[in-house]
Every structure is written in C-alpha cells, then in structure tokens.
N, C-alpha and C positions, 0 to 999 in steps of 0.2 A: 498552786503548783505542788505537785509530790516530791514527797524529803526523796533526795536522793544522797547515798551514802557515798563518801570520799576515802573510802580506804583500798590501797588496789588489792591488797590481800583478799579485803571481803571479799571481790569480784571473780577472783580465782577460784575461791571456795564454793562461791555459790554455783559457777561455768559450771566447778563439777561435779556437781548433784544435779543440774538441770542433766549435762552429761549422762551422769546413773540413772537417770531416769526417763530420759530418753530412749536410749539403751532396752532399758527394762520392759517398757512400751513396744521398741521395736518400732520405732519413727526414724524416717529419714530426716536429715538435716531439713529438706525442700516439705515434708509433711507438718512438720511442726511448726514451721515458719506460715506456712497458709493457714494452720489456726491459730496463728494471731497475728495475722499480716503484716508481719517480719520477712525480706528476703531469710534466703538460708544462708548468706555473707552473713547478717547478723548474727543469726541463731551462734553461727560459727565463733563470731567472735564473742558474744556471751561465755559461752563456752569454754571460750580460752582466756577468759576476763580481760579483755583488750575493752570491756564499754560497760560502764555506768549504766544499770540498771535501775529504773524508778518502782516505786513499788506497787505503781497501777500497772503498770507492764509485770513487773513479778507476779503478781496475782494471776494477772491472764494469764503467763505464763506454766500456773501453779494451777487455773482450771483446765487448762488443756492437755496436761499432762497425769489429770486425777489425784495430785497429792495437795498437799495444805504448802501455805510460803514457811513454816517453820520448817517443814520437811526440803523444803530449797536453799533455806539459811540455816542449815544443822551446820554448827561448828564454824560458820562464820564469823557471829556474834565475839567470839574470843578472841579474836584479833582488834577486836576496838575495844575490850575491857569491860564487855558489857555483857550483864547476866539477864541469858533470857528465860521468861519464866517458861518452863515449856508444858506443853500439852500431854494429857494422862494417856490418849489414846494416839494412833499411825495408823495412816492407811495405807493396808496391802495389796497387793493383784489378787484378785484369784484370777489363775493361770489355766486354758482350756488346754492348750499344747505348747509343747517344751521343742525346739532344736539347739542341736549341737553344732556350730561349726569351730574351726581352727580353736577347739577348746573351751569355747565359752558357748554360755549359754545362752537364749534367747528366750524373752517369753512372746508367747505367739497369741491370736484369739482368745483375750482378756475379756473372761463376763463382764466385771465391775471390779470393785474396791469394796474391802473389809474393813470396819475398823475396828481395831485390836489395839487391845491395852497393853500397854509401855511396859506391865511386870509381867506379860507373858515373856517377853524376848528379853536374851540375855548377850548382846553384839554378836556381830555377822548379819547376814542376810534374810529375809524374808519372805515368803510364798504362801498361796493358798493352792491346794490342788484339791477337788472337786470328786471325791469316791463314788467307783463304776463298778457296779456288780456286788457279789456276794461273798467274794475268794477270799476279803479278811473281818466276817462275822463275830468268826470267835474271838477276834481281840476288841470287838463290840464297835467295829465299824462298817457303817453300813452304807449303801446306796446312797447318795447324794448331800453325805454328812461333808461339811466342810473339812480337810486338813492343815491345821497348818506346819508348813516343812521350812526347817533353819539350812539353810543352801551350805552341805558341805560334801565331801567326796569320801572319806572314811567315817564307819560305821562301827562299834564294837561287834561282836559275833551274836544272832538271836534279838536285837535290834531292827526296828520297823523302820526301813528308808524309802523312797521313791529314789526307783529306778529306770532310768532312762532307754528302753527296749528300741532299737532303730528312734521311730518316732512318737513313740507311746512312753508314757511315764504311767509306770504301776506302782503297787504299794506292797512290800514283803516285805517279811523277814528276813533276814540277811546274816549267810555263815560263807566264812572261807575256810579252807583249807589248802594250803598250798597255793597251786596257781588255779584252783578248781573254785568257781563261786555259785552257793546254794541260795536260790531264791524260795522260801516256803510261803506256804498261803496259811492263812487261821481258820480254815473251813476244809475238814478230810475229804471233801467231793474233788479237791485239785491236787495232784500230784505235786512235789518239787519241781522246779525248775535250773536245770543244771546248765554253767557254763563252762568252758573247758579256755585254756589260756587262748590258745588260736579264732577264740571268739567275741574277746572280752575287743575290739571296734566296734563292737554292736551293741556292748551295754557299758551302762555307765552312771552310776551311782550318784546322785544331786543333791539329795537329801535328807537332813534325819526328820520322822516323825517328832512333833515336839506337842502337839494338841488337838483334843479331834471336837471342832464345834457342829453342835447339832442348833441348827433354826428354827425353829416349829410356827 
C-alpha cells in the first residue's frame, strides 16, 4: 500500500501547488481529472486539501501536470518537521502564448518543460518564452534562443521585459516617462514603439528578462 501522509496542513499545501499548476497549464478542473481518472469533485477537493493524497496518485498527478512531486510538496514538508532534500534543477513551461484575463495571466500552447537549475531563479515566478525574429540581435538574442522571464510587472528604465501586446508577448526594452511607455528593439531596422496612457489595456508588461539559453 502507499505511505499516505496524515497531516491536514500537508494536504492544504500541497491542494495549492497542484492549484498553481493547474492554473499555470491552463486545465480545467474536468481536464485534469480525465488524465488521471479522477472526477473533478476530486481534483476539487485535492485542491482544497479536504482528501489524503497517496503518493502513486501524487505522482500521476505530478506527470500529468509536467512537474516532479517535489515541485507538488514545495513547503509542505515543513509542517511535519521534515527536511526535504531537494532537487538542483525545476521544471518550467516554455510558454507559446500568454492571455490576460481579470488580471492574471494565463499560460496557453505550452511546447514542453525546461529544466532549469535552482541557482538560476531567485523567488517569484517562472517562464520560458521562445524568441521570434530578429528585433533584439544586438542584445545577442536571436531566433528561437530560449528566454527565461521572472514573471513581474515593474521593470527598471532600459531593462529587457516581455511585454504583453493584445495577445503577443514580445521582448524590448523598456523606458517610461510619465504616463508615455517606450518599447525599443536592439536591432536599428525597428523603430521605437510608443504607448501613450489611453493605451496602456492593450499592453502589459509580465516580465523581466533574467537569462537567455541557447540549445544547439
């Protein structure tokens, strides 16, 4: 039989990373439940830590949703007093498209999972977005180098973010001025791109550049 853990806190903690990561995926309650033939009552109440998880269910859990069960029991462990050894590397989306609704974000059309080492990231959130074109050359990023973006909404001024254009996430540099925001590119073939305040529902700034991987 599989150890199942008696602590309800654990259960809360863990609800809500499956939660974040659901979310993150962009699964319905009813989608993630059919890959692992769980109703989505269940799912639900995982979620809300109302049921004891075993950890062959966790697992399926933890492949159907593309992360490791570490990344499902982050900071659960600490409620039972128990140190867990953890893993050097996290896996991340890379993210094909990005929407906005009621403020948050969504990741949409998810190539795969990255795995990225633990001393790249320093807390908050994590991304991969996928470089299109040739607009940021000169800061030596090119065509289909991976980026990875620390998901935040303020950027210093001349700072490389992705930014959230309608439904396109691009990659610029980033100055404001007032209520006026300058997106530049690192290759002189592209103009600035300017917003003015009565524009800024249309864009919206996600995140900072933090490392740019090339795969060969």
């Amino acid at each position: 039989m599989s150890e199942i853990f008696d602590t309800q806190k654990f259960y809360e903690i863990v609800g809500k990373n499956i939660h974040k990561y659901r979310t993150i995926r962009n699964f319905s309650l009813q989608v993630l439940g059919e890959k692992v033939d769980l109703s989505k009552k269940t799912i639900q109440r995982y979620e809300q830590g109302q049921h004891k998880i075993d950890t062959a269910r966790l697992k399926r859990l933890a492949e159907a949703l593309g992360v490791t069960v570490l990344q499902l029991t982050e900071g659960a462990y600490d409620q039972l007093g128990i140190e867990k050894e953890e893993e050097e590397t996290i896996s991340l989306p890379i993210v094909g498209k990005i929407s906005c609704g009621n403020g948050e974000l969504a990741y949409e059309n998810i190539e795969g999972y990255e795995s990225t080492p633990k001393a790249w990231l320093n807390g908050g959130e994590y991304f991969y977005l996928r470089a299109k074109g040739d607009s940021m050359t000169g800061a030596r990023i090119h065509d289909g180098d991976l980026l990875l973006i620390r998901k935040q909404e303020e950027v210093e001024d001349g700072e490389i973010a992705a930014v959230l254009i309608g439904e396109e996430a691009v990659l610029k540099k980033v100055y404001k001025q007032g209520t006026t925001l300058f997106l530049q590119s690192a290759n002189d073939k592209y103009p600035p791109i300017i917003y003015n305040d009565g524009d800024e529902s249309n864009i919206k700034v996600i995140g900072k550049l933090r490392k740019i991987v090339i795969n060969f």
